[in-house]
MMTF fields as JSON, N, C-alpha, C and O atoms, coordinates in Angstrom:
{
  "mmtfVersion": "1.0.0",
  "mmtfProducer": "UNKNOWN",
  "numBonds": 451,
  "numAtoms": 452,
  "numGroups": 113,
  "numChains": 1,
  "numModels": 1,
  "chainsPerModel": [1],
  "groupsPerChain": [113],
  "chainIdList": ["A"],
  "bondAtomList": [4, 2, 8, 6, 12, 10, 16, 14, 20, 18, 24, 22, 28, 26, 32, 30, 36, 34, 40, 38, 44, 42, 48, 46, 52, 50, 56, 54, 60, 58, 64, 62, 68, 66, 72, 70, 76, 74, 80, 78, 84, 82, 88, 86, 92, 90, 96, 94, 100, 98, 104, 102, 108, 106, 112, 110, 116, 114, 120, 118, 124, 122, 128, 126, 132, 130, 136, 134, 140, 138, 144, 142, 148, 146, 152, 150, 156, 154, 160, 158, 164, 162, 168, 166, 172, 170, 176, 174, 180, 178, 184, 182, 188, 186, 192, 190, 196, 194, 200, 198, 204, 202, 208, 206, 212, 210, 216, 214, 220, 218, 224, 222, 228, 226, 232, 230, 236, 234, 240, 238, 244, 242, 248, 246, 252, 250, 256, 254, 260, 258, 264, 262, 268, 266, 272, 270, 276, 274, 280, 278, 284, 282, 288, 286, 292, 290, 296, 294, 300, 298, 304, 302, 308, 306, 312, 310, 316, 314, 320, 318, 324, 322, 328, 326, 332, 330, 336, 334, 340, 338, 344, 342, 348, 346, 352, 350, 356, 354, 360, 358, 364, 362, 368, 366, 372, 370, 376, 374, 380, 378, 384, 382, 388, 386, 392, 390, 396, 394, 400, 398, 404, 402, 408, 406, 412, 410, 416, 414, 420, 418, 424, 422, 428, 426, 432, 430, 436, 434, 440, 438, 444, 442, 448, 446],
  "bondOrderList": [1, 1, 1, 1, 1, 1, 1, 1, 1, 1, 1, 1, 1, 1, 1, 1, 1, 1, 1, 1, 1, 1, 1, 1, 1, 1, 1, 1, 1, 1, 1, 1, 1, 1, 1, 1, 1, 1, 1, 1, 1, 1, 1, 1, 1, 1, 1, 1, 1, 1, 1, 1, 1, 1, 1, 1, 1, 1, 1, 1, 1, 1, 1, 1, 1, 1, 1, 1, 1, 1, 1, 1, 1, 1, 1, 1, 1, 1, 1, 1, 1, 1, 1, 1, 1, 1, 1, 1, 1, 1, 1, 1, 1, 1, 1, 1, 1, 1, 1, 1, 1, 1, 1, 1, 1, 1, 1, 1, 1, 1, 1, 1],
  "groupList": [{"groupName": "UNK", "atomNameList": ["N", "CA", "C", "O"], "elementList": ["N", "C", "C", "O"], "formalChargeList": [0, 0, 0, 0], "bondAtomList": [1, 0, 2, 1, 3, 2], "bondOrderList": [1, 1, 2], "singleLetterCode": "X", "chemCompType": "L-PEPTIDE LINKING"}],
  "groupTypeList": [0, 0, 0, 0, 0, 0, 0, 0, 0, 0, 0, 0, 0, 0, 0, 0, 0, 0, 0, 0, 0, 0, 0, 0, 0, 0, 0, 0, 0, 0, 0, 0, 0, 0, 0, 0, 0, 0, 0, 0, 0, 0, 0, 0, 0, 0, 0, 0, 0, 0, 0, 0, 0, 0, 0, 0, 0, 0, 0, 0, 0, 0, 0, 0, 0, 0, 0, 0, 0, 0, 0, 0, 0, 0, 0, 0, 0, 0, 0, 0, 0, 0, 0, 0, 0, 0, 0, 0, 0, 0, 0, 0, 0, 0, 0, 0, 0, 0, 0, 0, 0, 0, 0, 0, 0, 0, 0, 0, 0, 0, 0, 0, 0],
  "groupIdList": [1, 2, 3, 4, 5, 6, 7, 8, 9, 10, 11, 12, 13, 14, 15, 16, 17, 18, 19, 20, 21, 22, 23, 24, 25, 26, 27, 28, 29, 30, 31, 32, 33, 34, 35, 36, 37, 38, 39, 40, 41, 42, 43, 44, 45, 46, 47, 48, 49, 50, 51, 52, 53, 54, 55, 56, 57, 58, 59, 60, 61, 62, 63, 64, 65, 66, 67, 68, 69, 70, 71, 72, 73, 74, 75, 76, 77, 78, 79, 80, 81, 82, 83, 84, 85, 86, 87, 88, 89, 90, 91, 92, 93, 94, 95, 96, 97, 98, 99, 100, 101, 102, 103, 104, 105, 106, 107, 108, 109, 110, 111, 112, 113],
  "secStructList": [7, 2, 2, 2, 2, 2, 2, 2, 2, 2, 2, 2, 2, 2, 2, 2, 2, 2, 2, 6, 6, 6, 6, 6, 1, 1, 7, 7, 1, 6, 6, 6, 2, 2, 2, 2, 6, 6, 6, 7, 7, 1, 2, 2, 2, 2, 2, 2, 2, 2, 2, 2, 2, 2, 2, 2, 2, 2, 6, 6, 1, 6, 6, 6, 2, 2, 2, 2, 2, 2, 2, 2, 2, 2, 2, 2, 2, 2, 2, 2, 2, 2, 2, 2, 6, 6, 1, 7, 1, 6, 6, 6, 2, 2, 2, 2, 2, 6, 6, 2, 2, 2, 2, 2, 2, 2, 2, 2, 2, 2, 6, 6, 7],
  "xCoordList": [88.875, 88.807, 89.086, 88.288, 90.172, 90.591, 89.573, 89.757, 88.588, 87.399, 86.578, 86.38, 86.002, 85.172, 85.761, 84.992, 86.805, 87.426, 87.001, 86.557, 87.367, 87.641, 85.821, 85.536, 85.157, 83.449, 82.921, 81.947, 83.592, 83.219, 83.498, 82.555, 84.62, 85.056, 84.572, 84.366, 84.341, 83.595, 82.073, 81.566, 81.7, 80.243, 79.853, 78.782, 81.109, 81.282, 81.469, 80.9, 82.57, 82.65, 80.883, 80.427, 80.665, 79.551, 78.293, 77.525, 78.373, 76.942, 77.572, 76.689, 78.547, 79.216, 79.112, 78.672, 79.337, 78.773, 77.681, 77.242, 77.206, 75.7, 75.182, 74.98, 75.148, 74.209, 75.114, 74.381, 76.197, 76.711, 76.609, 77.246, 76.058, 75.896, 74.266, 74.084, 73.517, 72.313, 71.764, 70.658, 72.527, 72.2, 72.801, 72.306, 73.87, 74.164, 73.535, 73.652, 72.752, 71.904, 70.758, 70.246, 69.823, 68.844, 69.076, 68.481, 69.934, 70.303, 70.852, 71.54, 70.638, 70.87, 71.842, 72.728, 71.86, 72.673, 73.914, 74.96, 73.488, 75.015, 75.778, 76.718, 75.546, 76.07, 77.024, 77.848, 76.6, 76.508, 77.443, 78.143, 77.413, 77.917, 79.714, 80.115, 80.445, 82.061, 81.726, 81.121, 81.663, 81.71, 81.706, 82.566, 80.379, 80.652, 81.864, 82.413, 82.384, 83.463, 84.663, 85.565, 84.706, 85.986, 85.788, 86.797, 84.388, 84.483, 84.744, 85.633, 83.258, 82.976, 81.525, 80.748, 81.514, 79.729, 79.121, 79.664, 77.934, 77.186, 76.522, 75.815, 76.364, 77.156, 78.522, 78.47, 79.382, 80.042, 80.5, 81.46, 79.252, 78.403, 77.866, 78.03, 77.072, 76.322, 76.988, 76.633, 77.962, 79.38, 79.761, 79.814, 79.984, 80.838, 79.715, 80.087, 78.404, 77.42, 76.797, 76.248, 77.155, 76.981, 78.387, 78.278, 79.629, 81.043, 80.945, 81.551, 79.802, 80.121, 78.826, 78.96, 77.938, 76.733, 77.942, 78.449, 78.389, 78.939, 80.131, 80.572, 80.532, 82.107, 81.352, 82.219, 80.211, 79.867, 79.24, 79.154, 78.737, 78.112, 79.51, 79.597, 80.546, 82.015, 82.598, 83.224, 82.588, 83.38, 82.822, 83.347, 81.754, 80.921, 81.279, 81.384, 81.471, 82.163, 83.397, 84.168, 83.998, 85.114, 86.409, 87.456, 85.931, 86.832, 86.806, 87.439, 86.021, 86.223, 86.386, 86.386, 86.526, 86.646, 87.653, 87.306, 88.86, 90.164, 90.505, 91.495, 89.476, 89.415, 88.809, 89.261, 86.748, 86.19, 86.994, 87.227, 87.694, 88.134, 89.104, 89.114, 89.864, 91.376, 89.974, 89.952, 88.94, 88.436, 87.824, 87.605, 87.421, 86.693, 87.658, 87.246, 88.975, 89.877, 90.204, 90.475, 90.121, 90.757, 89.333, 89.557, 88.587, 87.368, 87.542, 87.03, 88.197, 88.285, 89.698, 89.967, 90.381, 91.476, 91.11, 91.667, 90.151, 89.391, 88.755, 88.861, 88.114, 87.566, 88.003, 87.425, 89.391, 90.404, 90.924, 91.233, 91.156, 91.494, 91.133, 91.831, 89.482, 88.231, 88.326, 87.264, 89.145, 88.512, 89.944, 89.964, 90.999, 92.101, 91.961, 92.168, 91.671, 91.85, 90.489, 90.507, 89.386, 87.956, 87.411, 86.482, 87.488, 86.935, 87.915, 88.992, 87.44, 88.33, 88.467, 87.613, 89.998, 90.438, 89.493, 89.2, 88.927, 88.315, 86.539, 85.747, 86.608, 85.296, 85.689, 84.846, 87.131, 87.469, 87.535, 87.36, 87.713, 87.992, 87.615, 88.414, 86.099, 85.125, 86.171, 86.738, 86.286, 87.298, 88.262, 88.546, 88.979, 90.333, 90.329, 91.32, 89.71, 88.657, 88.13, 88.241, 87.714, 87.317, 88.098, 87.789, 89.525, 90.705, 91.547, 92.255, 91.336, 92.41, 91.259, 91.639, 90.428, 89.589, 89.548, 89.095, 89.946, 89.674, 91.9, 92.45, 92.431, 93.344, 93.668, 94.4, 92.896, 92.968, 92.33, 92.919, 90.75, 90.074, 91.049, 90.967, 91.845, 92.856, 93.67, 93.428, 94.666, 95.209, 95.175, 95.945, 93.775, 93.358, 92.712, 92.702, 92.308, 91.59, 92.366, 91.997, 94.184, 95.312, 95.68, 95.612, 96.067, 96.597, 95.427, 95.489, 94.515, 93.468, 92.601, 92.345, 92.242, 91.158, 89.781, 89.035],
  "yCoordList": [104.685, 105.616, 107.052, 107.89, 107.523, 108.796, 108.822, 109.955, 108.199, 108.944, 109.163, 110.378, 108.665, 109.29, 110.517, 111.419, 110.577, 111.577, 113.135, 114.157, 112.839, 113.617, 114.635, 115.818, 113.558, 113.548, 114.225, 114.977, 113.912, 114.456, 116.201, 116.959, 116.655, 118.065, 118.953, 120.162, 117.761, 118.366, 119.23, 120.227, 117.773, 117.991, 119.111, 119.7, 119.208, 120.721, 121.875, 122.937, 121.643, 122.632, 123.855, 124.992, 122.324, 122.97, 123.627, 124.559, 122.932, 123.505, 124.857, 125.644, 125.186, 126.158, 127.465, 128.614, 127.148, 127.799, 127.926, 128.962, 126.883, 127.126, 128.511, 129.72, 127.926, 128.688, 130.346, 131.288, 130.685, 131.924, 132.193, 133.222, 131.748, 132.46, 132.689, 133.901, 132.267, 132.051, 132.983, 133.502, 133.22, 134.559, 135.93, 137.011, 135.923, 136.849, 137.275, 138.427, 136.14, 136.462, 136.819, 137.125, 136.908, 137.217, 138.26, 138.14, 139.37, 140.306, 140.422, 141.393, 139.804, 139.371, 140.332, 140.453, 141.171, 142.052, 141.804, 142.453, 140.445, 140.773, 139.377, 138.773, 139.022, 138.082, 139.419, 139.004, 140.697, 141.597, 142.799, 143.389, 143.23, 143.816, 144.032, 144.933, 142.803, 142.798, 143.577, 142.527, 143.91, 144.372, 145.917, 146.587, 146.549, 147.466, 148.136, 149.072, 147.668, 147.846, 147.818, 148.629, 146.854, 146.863, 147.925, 148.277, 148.724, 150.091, 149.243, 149.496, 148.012, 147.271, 147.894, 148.458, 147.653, 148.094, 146.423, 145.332, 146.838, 145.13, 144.706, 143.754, 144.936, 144.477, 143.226, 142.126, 143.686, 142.533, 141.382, 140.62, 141.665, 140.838, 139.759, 138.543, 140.575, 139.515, 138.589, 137.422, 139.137, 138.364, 137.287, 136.152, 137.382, 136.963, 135.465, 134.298, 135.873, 134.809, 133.676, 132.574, 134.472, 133.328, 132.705, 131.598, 133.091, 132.511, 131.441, 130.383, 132.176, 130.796, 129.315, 128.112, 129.894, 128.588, 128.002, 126.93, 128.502, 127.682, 126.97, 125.977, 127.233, 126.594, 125.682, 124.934, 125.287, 124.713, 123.446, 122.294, 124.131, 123.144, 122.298, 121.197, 123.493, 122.649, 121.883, 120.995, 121.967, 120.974, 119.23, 118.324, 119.219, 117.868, 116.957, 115.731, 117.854, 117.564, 117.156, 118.101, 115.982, 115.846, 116.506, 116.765, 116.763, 118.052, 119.287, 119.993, 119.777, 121.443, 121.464, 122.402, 120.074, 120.099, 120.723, 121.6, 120.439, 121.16, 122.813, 123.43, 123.267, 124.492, 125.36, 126.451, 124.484, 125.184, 125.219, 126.396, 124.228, 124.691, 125.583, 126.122, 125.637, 126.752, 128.336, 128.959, 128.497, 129.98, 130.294, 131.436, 128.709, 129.067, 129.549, 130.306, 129.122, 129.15, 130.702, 131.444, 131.006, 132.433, 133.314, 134.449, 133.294, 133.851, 133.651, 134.532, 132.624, 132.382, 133.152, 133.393, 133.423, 134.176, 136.085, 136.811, 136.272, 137.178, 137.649, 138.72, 136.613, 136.254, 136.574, 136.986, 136.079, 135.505, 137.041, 137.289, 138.123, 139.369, 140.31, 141.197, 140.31, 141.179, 140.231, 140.445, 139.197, 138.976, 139.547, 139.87, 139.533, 139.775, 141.547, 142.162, 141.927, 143.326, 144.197, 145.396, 143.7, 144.004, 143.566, 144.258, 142.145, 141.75, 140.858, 140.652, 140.059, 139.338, 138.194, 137.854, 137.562, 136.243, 135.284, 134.716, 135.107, 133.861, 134.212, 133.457, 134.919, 134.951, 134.388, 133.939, 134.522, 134.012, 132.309, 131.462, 132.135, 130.463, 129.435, 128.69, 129.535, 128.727, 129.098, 128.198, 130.523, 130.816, 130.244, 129.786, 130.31, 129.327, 127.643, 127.259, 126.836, 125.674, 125.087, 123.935, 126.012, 125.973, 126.032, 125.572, 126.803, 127.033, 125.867, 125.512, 125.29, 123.953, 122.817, 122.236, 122.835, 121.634, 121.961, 121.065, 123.306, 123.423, 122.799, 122.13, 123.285, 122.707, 121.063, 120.319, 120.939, 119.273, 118.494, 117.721, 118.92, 118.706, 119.205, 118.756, 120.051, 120.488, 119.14, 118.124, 119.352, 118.177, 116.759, 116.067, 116.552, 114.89, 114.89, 113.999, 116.019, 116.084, 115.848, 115.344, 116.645, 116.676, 115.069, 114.462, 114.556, 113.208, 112.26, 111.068, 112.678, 112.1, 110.884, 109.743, 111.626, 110.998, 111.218, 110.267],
  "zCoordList": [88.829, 89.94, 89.48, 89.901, 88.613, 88.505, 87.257, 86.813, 86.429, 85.847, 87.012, 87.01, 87.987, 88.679, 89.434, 89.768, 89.658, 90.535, 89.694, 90.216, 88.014, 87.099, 86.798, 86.616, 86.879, 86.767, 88.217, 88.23, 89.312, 90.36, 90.218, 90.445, 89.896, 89.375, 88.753, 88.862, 87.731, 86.92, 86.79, 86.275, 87.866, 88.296, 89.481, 89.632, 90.287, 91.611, 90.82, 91.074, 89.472, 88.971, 87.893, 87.769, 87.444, 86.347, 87.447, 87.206, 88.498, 89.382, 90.038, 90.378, 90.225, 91.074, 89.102, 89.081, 88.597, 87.4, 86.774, 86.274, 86.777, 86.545, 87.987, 87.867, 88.78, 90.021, 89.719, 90.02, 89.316, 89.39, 88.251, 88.029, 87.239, 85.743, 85.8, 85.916, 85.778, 85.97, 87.13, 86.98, 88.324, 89.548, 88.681, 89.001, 87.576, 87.306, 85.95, 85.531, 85.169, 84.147, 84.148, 83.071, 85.648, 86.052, 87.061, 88.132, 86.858, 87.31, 89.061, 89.377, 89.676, 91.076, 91.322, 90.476, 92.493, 92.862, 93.426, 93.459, 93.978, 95.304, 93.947, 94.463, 92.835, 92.244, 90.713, 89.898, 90.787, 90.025, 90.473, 89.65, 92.213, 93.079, 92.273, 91.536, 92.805, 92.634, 90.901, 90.685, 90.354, 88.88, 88.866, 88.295, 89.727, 89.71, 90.417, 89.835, 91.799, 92.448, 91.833, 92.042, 91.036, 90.116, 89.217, 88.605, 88.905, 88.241, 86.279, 85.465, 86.13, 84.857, 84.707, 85.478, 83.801, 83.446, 83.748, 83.925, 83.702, 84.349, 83.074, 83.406, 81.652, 80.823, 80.742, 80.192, 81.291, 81.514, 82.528, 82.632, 83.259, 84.357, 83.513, 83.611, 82.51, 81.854, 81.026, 80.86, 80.513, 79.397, 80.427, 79.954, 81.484, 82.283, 82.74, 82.617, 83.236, 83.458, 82.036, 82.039, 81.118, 79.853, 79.571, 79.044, 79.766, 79.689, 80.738, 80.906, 81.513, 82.901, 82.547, 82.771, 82.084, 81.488, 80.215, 80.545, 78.999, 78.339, 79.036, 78.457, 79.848, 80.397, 81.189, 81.642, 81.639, 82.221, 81.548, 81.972, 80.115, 79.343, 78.513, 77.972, 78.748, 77.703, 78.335, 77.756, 79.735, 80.07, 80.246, 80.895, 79.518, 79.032, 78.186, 78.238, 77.299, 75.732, 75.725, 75.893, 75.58, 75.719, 75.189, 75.783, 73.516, 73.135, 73.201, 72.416, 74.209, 74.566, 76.174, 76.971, 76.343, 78.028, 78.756, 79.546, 78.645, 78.684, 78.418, 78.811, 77.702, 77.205, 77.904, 78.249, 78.373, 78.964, 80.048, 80.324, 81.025, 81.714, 82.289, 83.396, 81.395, 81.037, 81.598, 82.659, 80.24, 80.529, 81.766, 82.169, 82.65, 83.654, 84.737, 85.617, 84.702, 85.348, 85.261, 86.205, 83.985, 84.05, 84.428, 84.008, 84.762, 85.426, 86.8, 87.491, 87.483, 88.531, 89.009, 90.186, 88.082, 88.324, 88.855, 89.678, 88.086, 88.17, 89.492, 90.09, 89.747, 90.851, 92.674, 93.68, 92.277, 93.105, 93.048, 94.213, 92.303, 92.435, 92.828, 93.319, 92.634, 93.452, 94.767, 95.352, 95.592, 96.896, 97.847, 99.034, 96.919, 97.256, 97.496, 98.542, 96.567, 96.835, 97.334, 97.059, 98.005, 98.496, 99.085, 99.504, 99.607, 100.701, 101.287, 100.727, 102.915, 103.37, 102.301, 101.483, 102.524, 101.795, 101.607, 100.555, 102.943, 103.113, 101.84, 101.275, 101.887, 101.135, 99.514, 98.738, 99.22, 97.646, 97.94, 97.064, 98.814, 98.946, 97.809, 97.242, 97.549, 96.701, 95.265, 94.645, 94.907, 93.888, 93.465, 92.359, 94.811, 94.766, 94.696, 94.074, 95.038, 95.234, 93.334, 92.916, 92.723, 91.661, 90.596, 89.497, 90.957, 90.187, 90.081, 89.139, 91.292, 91.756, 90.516, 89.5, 90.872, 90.037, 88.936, 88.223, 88.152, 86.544, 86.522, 85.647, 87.589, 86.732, 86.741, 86.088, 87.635, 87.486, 86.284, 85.529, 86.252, 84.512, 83.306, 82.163, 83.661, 82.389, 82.421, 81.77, 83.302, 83.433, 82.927, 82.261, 83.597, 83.004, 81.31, 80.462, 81.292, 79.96, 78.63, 77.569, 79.233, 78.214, 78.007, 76.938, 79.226, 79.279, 78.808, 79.109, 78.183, 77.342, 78.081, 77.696, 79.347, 79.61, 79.851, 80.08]
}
């Protein structure tokens, strides 16, 4: 049961990255928007949308799983700071949502499963 639980996470997590690396690698504005507001070049829009395809592809791999998820987490930390300080709360939710499931894949990934 707690491998499927672990695979289920995994699997909300990598599509919730895929679809936001991939809107932000094909320039997409409102996926591009929070960057300039935070006053980043979109340049690191693009850093940020390939950090999100590999964390998506690492957390597959059983030995970079734990890892990808640690960086996706700290992207989501990121995340979670542009909603806090620029738009309403509720719009970071998915953020926060995604943070809880990378630390759970951390979690299970350590205790070696």
């Amino acid at each position: 049961m707690q491998k499927y639980l672990l695979w289920g996470a995994m699997g909300l997590v990598s599509l919730v990255m895929v679809m936001g690396g991939v809107m932000k690698l094909t320039g997409q504005e409102m996926a591009l928007a929070s960057f300039s507001t935070l006053g980043l070049p979109v340049w690191f829009g693009m850093f940020i949308g390939v950090c999100e395809l590999a964390g998506a592809a690492g957390l597959w791999v059983k030995r970079t799983s734990a890892l990808a998820a640690l960086g996706i987490a700290l992207i989501m930390i990121g995340a979670i700071y542009y909603h806090v300080m620029h738009t309403p709360l509720s719009e970071g939710v998915p953020a926060i949502v995604v943070l809880v499931l990378c630390g759970f894949i951390i979690l299970r990934r350590r205790a070696g499963a």
